[in-house]
N, C-alpha and C positions, 0 to 999 in steps of 0.2 A: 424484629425491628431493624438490625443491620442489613435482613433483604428489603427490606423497604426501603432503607435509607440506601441503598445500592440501585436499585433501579428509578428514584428518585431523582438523584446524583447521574445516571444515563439519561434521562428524559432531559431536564433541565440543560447538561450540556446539548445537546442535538441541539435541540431548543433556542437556546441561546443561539449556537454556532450559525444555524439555519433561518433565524430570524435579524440577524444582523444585528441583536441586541448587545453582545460582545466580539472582539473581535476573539481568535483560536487562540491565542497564550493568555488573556484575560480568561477567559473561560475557563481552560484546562486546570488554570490555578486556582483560581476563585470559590468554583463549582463545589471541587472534593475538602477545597478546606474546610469549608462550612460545612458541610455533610459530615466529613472525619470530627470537626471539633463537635457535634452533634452526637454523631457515632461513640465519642468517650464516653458518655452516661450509660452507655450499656455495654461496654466490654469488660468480661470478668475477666482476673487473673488468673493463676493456678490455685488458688486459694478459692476462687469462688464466690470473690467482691468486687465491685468497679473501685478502682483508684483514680479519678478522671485527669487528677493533675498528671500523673505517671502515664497515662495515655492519651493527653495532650503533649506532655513533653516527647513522645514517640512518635507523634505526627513528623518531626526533625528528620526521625530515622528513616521515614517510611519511606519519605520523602525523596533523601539523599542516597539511602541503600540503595542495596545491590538489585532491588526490584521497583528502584525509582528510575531517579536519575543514573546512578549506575548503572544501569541496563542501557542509556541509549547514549551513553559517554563517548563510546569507541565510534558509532553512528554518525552524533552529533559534530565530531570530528572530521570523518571521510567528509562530511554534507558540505563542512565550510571551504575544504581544499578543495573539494569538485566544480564548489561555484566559482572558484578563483579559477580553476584550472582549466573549465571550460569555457569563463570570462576572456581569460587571458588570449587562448585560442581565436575567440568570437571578434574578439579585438584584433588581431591580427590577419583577421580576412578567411581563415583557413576554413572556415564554411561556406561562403559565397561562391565558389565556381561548384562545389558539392549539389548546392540547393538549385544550383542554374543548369547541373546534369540531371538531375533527378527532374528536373522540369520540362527538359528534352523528352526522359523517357516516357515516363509516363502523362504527358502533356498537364494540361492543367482541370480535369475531371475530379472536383471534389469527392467522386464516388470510386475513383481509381485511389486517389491518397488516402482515404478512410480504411480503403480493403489494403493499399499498399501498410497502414499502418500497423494492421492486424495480424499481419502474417509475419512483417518484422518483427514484434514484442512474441508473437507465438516463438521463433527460432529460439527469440536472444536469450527466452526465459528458459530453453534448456536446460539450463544450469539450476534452475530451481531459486533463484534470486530474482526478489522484485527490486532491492536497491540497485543492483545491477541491472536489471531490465530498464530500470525507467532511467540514469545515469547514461545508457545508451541510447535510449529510442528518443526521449523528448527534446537534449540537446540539439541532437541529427532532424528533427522533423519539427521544431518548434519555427524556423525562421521559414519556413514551408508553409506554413499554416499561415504565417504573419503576411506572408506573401499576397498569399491568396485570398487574403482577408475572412479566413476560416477562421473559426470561434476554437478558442484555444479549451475548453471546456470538451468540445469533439474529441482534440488528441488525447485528453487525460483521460475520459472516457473509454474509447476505444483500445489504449493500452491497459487501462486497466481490467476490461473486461476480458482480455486474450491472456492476460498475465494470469489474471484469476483463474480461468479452467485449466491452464500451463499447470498451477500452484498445484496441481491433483496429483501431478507425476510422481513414480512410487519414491523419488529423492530427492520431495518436495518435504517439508514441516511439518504439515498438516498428517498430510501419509503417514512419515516415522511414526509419530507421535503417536498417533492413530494405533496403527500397530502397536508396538511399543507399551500402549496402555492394554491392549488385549492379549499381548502376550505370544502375536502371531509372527510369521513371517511376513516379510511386507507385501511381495508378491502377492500371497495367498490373500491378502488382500485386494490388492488394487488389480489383477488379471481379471476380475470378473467386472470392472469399472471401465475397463478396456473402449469398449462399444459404445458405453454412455457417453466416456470424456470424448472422443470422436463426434461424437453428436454435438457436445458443448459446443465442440470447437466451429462445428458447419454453421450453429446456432448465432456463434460471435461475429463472423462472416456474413451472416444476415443482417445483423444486425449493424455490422460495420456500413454495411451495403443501404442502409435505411437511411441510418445517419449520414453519409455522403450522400445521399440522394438527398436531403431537408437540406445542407449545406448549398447545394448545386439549387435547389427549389430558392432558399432565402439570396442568396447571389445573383440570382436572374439566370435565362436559358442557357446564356454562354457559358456557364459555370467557372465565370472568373478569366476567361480565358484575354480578358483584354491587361491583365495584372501581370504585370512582369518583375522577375528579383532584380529589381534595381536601387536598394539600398541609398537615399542621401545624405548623403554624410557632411558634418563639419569639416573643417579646414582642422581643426585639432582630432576628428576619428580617421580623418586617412592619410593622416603623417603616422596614425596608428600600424597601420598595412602594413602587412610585412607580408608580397607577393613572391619572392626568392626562396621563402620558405614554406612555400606550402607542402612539399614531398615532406621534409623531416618531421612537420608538425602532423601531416600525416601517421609518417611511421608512429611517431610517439602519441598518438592514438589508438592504432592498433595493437603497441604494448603495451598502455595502460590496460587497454578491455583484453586483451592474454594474461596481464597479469591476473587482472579479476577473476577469469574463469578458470585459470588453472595454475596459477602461483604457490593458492595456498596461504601466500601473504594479505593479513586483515586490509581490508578496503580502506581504512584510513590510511595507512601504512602508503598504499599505495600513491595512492592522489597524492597525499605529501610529497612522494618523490616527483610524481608526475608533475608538479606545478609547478616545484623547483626548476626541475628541464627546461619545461616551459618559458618560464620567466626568463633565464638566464640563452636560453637560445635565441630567444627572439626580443629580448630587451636586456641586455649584458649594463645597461646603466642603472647605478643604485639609486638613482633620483627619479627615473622613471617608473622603475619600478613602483618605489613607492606610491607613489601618483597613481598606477593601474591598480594597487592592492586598497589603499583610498576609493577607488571610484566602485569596485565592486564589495567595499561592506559593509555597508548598509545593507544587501538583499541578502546575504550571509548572516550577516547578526541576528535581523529579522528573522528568518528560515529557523536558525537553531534554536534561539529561544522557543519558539513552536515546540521544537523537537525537547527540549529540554520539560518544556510546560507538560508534556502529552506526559513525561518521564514522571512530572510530580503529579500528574493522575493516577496514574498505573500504579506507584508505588503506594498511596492511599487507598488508594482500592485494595490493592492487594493485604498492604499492611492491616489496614481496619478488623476486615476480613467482611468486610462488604462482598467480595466475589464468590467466597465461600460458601455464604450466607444466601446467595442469589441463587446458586446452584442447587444447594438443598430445595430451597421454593419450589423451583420447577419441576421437581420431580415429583414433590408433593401432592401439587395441582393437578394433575395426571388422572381421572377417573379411574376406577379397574377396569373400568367396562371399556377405555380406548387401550388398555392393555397392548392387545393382537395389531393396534395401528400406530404403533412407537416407531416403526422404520418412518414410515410415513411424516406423524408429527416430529422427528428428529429432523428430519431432510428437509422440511417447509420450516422451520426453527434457525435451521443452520446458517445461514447466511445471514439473517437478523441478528444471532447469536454473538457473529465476530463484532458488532456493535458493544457487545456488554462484557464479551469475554477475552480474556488472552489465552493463543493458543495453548499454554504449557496449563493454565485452569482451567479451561474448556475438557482437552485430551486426557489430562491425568486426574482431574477431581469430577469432571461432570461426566463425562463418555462411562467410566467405568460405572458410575451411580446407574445412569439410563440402561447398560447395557445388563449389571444385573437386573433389576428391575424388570427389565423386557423380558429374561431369561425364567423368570416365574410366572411371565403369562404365555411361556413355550415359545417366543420368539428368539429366534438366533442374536447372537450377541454381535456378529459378526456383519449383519443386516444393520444394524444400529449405528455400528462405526463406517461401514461404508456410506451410509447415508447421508453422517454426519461429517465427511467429507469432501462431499459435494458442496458444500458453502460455507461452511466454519474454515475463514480464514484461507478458504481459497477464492472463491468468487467473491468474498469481502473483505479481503485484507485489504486491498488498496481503497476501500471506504473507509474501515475501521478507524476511531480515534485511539486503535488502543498499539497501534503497527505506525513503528518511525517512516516507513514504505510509503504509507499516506502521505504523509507531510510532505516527505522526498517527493514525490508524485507532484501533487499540489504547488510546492514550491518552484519546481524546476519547469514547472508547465504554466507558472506564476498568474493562477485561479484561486479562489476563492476555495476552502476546504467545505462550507454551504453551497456554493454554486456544486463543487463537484460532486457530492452528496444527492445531491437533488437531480442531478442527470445521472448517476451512475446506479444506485441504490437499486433503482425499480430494475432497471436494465440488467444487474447482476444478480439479483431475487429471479428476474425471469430464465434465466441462465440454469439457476438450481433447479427452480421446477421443470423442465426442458428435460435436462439428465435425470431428475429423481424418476421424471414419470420414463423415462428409456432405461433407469437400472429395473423399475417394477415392472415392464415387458419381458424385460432381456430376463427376469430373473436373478440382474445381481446381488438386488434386494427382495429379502423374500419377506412376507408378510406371516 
């Protein structure tokens, strides 16, 4: 019953989200309470009774603990100083001659910005972080898009899809974990993914190349080119400017995203400082200040609660043990007779999967279930988890409702978490299939 009510509880949010029946923190919260207070008539104790009052009053916990809201506390924190911190900047002009070089260079080819987009979020995401990926790419290429009267749905898109085969890197999540549940070294894993992720990536690049070409088709032939960054501004946004200061707001861009990638210091931590700088360099007045902290929080508040709402999914879910419950199912359902094609249906699963699952219940309760499993119908265990790597929460983290990365995404690119669902979803399922059928060539995945 609690995998029902667990995949129930997935439909119904999509559902919802994608139908514009709720908005995404009505949903989030909504959805799992009714399903968790539902879910109480059937969770036994350690004794082997339901208690319902005892597991109604747990929904509290689910909720608030460490696998609720406590999981995306430290998150929902970086989120709200990064919008101040890149407001405050936005406000100060210190992107307008940026977005008017970059227009230089690559002129104004909605299929040169799509591919230009793809190859920045591929670099940035080095690092193995999608909050850091998109904290840098959609600020930097969000007024670019607005520019050029590109559909702000493209850039979320396209960053998202580069992030996701990024996400494979063996010192990505997904990978560790992966590992990790099997017992392996990481390498020994991801070396033979080598050739596929390479493929993903040329794959993303096409697809970037599609999407700016539909960009450049819906803008007519010029592809925008009569649209210039020319920003108009109130008489109160450019007494905002602060043109003396573009170097140091510079610099203190470039240490923020150094500190991210290699400080060590939590992302919240950081922004905090950085905002602080911020403010105080280029508006030293406490009156003003307040006025700029005002103006930007509303899209802050907005933003977290999302991120906070997603927190009291994940912990109901988790807490219920709906996720649990969802995972046994699957394996259940399995024929014997598709046995010998578990690499196969694990890799065509995977990407759909980060829809239902979180990485650490996915890797640690569902992988090892599958992979023994497969190892009784003589399939390598090994084939399973790489499979299941190819889209579990890397080409669909930045869909997933169950990844704060979405929201961040969504938020910062300030789209609809439906709209971006609906153009991202197919696009990154095709992604998976791409690499699964290049690991089943190449050999990475054996059958």
């Amino acid at each position: 019953m609690l995998a029902i009510l667990g995949f129930l509880t997935v439909i119904l949010l999509l559902a919802a989200v994608m139908s514009k029946k709720l908005s995404p923190t009505a949903a989030l919260i909504s959805v799992p309470l009714v399903t968790g207070i539902i879910a109480s008539f059937f969770i036994k104790n350690d004794a082997g009774t339901v208690d319902f009052w005892s597991n109604i009053k747990a929904l509290s916990g689910h909720i608030t603990g460490s696998g609720g809201i406590g999981s995306v506390a430290a998150t929902g924190v970086m989120f709200i100083f990064s919008i101040l911190f890149f407001g405050v900047l936005k406000d100060a002009g210190t992107f307008r001659p940026i977005i008017s070089g970059i227009l230089k260079v690559i002129g104004r080819d909605p299929v040169k910005i799509t591919l230009g987009t793809a190859v920045l979020a591929m670099i940035v995401h080095l690092d193995g972080s999608g909050a850091v990926t998109f904290l840098i790419c959609i600020p930097a290429l969000l007024p670019l898009y607005d520019a050029m009267k590109m559909r702000r749905t493209t850039l979320a898109c396209t960053a998202a899809m580069a992030a996701g085969v990024m996400n494979i890197m063996p010192w990505g999540g997904p990978t560790i974990r992966a590992a990790s549940a099997m017992g392996v070294d990481v390498m020994v894993l991801f070396k033979p993914l080598i050739l596929p992720v390479i493929i993903g990536l040329l794959a993303v690049l096409v697809l970037a190349f599609l999407l700016g070409r539909s960009e450049k088709k819906r803008l007519g032939a010029a592809g925008g080119a009569s649209v210039s960054y020319e920003e108009t501004l109130t008489e109160e946004e450019e007494s905002y400017l602060r043109p003396n200061r573009f170097v140091i707001n510079i610099i203190l861009i470039i240490a923020a995203v150094a500190a991210l990638l290699f400080s060590g210091f939590a992302p919240a931590v950081v922004f905090m400082i950085a905002f602080v700088l911020a403010m105080v360099i280029n508006y030293p007045n406490p009156e003003l200040q307040g006025k700029l902290v005002n103006k930007h929080a509303p899209e802050a508040l907005m933003m977290a609660s999302v991120l906070f709402a997603a927190g009291a999914f994940t912990g109901i879910m988790k807490g219920t043990g709906m996720i649990a419950a969802m995972a046994e199912a699957l394996v259940k359902v399995i024929p014997q007779s598709l046995g010998r094609f578990f690499p196969v249906i694990t890799g065509v699963v995977s990407m759909p999967a980060s829809l239902l699952f979180d990485p650490d219940s996915f890797y640690y309760g569902v992988l090892p279930v599958l992979s023994a499993t497969a190892e009784n119908f003589g399939v390598s265990g090994l084939s399973i988890a790489r499979a299941a790597v190819l889209g579990q929460m890397t080409t669909g983290f930045p869909v997933s409702p169950l990844t704060a990365a979405t929201f961040l995404l969504t938020g910062l690119a300030g789209v609809e978490l439906g709209e971006h669902q609906k153009k991202t979803i197919p696009r990154a399922f095709l992604l998976t299939l791409v690499m699964l059928a290049a690991a089943l060539i190449l050999g990475a995945v054996e059958l």
